[in-house]
N, C-alpha and C positions, 0 to 999 in steps of 0.2 A: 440362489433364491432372490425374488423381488421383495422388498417391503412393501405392501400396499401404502400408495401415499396414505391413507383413514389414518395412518401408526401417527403421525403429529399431531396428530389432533388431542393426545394426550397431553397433558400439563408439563411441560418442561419448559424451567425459566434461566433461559442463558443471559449469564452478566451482560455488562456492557462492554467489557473488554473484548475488542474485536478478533485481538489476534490470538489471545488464550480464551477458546472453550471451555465455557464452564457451567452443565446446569446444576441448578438447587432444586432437588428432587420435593424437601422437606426441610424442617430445621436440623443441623446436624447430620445432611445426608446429602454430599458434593459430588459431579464427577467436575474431573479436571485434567488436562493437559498430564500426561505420565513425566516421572522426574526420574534419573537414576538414584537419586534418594529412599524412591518410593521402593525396589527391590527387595530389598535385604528384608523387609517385616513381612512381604508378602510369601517371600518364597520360608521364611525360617517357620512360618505359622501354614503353611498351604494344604489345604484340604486331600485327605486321602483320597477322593475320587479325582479333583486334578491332581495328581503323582501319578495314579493308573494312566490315564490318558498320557503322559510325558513318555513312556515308554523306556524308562531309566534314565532319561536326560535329568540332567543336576538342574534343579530349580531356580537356583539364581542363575544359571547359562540359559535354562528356555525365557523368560521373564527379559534378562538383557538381549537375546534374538528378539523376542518379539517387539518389545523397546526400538531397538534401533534399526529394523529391517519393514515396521508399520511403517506407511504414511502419517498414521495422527495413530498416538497409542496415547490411553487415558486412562486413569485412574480413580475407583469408586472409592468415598473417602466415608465414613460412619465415624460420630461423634472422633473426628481427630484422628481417625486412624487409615489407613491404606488397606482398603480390604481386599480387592478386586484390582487387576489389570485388565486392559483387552485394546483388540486393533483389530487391524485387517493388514496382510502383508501382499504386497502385489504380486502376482504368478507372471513371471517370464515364461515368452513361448519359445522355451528352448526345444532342443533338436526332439526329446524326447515325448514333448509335448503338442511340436505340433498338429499331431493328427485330432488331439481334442478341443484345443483352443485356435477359435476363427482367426486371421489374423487383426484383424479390428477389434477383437473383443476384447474386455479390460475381467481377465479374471482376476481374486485375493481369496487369501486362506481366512479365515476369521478364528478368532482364537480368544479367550480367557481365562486366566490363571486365578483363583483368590483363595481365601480361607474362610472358617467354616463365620465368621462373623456375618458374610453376607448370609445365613441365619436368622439374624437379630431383626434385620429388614425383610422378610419376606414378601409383603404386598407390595410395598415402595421398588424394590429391587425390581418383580414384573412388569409393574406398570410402567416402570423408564426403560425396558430392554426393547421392545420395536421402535419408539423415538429415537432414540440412540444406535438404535442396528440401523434405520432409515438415515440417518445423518453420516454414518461410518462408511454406508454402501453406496451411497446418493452415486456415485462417478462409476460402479460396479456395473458390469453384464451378470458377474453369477459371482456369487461366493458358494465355499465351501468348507470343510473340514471330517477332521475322524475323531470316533468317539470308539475309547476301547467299549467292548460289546457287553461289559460286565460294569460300568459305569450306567448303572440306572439314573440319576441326578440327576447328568446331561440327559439322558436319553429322555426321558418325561420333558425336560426344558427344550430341547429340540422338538419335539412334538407340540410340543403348546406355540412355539414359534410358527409351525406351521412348513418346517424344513421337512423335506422328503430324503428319505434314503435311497441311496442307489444301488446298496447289497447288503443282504441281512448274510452273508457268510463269513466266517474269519474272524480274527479277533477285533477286527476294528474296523467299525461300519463309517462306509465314506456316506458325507449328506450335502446335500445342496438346498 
């Protein structure tokens, strides 16, 4: 999916620090640059609907993949705490992939893990997710991802995004 360039137009105010990203949504409400620090509270506290989507993978091993296999992974912070991860991991057009990915094209899987704190933020939490999907994807042809098919959360957030599905069968619908 494209971000419509309009998604900046939303208020996000990135520090001056050029080479650590960081907006301030509100008072008490950061994203920032992810840290291996930031792990261990995200994955101990992580929301039962991200657990379904992991598919039994151990949450501090999906959180460290996504960590260190994004180009830029960041971190939603609420009053002091690590609520939220997320990135975009690049798609290699390996052998199995060729026939869906152009060779020019720059696919990435997008992904976010957090607990149920991003809750607490509701309205804030929307209003920065296309600015920040637009900033994450800015170098992307397509992103994508899967949402298990019983995971309503995402599936309402992916719809409000504006992401289309490519199969409603099976237990986990791919979306672009």
């Amino acid at each position: 999916m494209k971000v419509p360039s309009d998604a900046s137009a939303t208020r996000v105010y990135p520090t001056s620090d050029t080479k650590t990203p960081v907006f301030r949504a509100e008072p008490g409400v950061e994203i920032k640059r992810a840290r291996p620090a930031d792990v261990h509270y995200i994955a101990t506290n992580m929301r039962a609907a991200d657990r379904l989507d992991l598919r039994g993978v151990n949450p501090v091993v999906a959180l460290n993949n996504g960590l260190w296999d994004s180009e830029e992974a960041m971190t939603l912070w609420v009053a002091g705490k690590p609520v939220a991860m997320f990135g975009v991991v690049p798609v290699k057009r390996s052998s199995g992939r060729k026939k869906y990915i152009p060779r020019d094209a720059r696919w990435g899987s997008i992904w976010l893990l957090g607990t149920d704190d991003i809750n607490k933020i509701p309205t804030t939490f929307l209003r920065q997710c296309k600015p920040v999907l637009h900033y994450l994807t800015a170098t992307y042809d397509l992103v994508f991802n899967w949402v298990h098919i019983e995971n309503y959360v995402h599936r309402r957030w992916i719809d409000w995004m504006g992401f289309q599905y490519l199969d409603t069968k099976g237990a986990f619908l791919p979306n672009v």
